[in-house]
N, C-alpha and C positions, 0 to 999 in steps of 0.2 A: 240683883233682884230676881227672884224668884215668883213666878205666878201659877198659882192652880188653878184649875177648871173647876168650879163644883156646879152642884146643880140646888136650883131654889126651890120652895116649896111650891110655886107654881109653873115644873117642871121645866123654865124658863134659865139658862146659864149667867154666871156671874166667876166674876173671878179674885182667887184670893190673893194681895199682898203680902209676901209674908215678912220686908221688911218695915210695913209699919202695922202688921197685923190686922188686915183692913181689908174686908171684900170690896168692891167697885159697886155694887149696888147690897140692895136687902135680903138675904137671906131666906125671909117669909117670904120672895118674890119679886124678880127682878123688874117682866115685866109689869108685874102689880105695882108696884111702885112708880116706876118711870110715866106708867098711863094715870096713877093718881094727880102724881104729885105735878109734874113738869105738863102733861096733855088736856087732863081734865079741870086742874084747879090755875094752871099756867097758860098755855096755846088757846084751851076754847074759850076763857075769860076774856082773852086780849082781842080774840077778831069779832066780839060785839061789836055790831054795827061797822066793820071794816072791810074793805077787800082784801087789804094787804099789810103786811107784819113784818116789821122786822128783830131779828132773835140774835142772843148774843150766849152763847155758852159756857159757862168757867166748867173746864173739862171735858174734853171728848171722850176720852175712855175708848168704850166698847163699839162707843155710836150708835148704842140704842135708844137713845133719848134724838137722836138726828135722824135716824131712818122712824120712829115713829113720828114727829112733826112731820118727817116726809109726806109720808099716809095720811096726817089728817088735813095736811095741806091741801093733798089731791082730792079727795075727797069733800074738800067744804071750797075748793075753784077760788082757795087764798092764794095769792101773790106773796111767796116768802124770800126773803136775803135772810138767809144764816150764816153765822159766824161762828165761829167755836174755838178753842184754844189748846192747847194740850202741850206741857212740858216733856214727859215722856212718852212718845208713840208706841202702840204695839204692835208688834211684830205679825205682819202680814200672815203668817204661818198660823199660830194664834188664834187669830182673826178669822179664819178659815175652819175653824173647829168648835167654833160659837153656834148654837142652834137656834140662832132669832131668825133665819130666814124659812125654820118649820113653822116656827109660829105666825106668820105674816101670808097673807094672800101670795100667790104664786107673781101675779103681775106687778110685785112690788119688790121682787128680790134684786130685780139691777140695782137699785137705787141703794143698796146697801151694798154691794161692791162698789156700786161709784163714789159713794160717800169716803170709803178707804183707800180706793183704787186714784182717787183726784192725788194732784200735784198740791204741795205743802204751798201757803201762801198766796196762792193763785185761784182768782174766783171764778166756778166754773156755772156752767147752767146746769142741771142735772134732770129738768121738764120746763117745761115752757111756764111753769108757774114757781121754779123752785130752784135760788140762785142759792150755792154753797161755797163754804169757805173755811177749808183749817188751818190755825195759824200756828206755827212751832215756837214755843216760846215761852213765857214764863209772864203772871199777869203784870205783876210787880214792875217790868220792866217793856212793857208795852202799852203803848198807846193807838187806843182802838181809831180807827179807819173813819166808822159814821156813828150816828145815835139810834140807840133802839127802841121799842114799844115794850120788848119782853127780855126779860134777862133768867135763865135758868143758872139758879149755882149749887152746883154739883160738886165741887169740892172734896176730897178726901176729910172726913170727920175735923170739928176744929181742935180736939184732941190730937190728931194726928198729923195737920196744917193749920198750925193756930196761924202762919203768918199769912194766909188768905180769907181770915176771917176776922179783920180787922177794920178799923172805924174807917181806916185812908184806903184801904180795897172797897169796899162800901160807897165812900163818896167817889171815890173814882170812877165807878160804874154807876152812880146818880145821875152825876155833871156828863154821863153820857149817853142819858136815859133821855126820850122825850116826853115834854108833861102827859101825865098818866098813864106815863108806862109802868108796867109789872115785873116784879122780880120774884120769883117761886125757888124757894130751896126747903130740903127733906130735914133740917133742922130748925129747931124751937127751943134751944139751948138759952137761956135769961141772958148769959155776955152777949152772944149774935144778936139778940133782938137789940137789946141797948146798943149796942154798934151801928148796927143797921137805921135805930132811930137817930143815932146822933148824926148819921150822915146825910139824914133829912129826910129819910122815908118814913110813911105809916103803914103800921104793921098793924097785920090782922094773922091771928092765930085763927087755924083750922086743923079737923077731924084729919090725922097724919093716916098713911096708908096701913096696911096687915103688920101688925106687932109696933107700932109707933100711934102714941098716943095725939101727938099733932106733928104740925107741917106748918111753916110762914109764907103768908103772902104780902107782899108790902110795895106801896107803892107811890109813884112820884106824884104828886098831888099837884095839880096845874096853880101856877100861881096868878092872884086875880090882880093887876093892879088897879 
């Protein structure tokens, strides 16, 4: 596998796949994106009325979807447990040539070394408000730890991983969802939603970030008995 560096429209870094022809974020904007879709319409939805959140990732990637929850953690004095996943890691070297930590406040760059720099499978504390966790591994063949409030899925296009964007990935991150939790991902593809609703979520379509006409946010509905 091969990855390029490119640069987004909102001179923000992404990187290209070239064996599944697949940037890791949007093109129009990496961090445009990741603040729409996952921070704005995902993280500030979920801590109404909460102190504390817990998030579950499909896809680490870059970790810029992890070091922004970092930031807005600290900043609104939420109590977060993260979780994240990632079947292929990249390459510390890599990692180090990314320019998310020009665009972030100065007092916030450890936190994106430590987010890479942490031991695989091993929960660490990263602030006193902000426990993290990457797990190596594949979703299909894991079984998650606790239940969440907020699920980000990040996914590789379901074009290009149609087998994590299926009815039994879907319920399986439901049944580990807790009532009224949130699940935010940057597709609005008609199968994903049907999946997504056959695995029991309600799904609300919204205004999708720069060059993407929507975005899904769908969620676990508290059951009344």
């Amino acid at each position: 596998m091969s990855l390029q560096i490119l640069i987004t429209s909102d001179n923000s870094h992404t990187l290209y796949n070239d064996i599944l022809n697949e940037t890791y974020h949007s093109v129009n904007g990496a961090m445009d994106e990741s603040m729409h879709v996952y921070i704005n319409n995902g993280f500030n939805e979920s801590i109404k009325n909460r102190s504390s959140v817990s998030v579950f990732e499909m896809g680490f990637g870059t970790g810029l979807n992890a070091v922004l929850t970092f930031i807005e953690a600290e900043k609104n004095n939420i109590h977060c447990t993260y979780h994240t996943i990632e079947t292929f890691p990249l390459d510390t070297g890599l990692i180090s040539q990314l320019n998310y930590k020009s665009t972030i406040e100065n007092k916030f760059h450890f936190a994106f070394d430590m987010l890479h720099d942490s031991k695989w499978n091993e929960e660490m504390q990263i602030s006193e408000n902000f426990r993290f966790m990457k797990i190596h591994g594949s979703f299909e063949n894991y079984d998650p730890l606790s239940t969440y409030d907020l699920a980000y899925f990040d996914a590789f296009a379901p074009d290009k991983q149609p087998e994590l964007w299926t009815e039994e990935i879907f319920r399986k991150l439901f049944n580990h969802m807790n009532d009224d939790g949130i699940l935010v991902t940057y597709s609005a593809k008609g199968e994903v939603r049907r999946n997504l609703q056959r695995a029991g979520f309600t799904v609300e379509r919204l205004e999708g970030p720069k060059g993407k006409r929507e975005m899904m946010r769908c969620r676990k509905q508290q059951q009344i008995i």
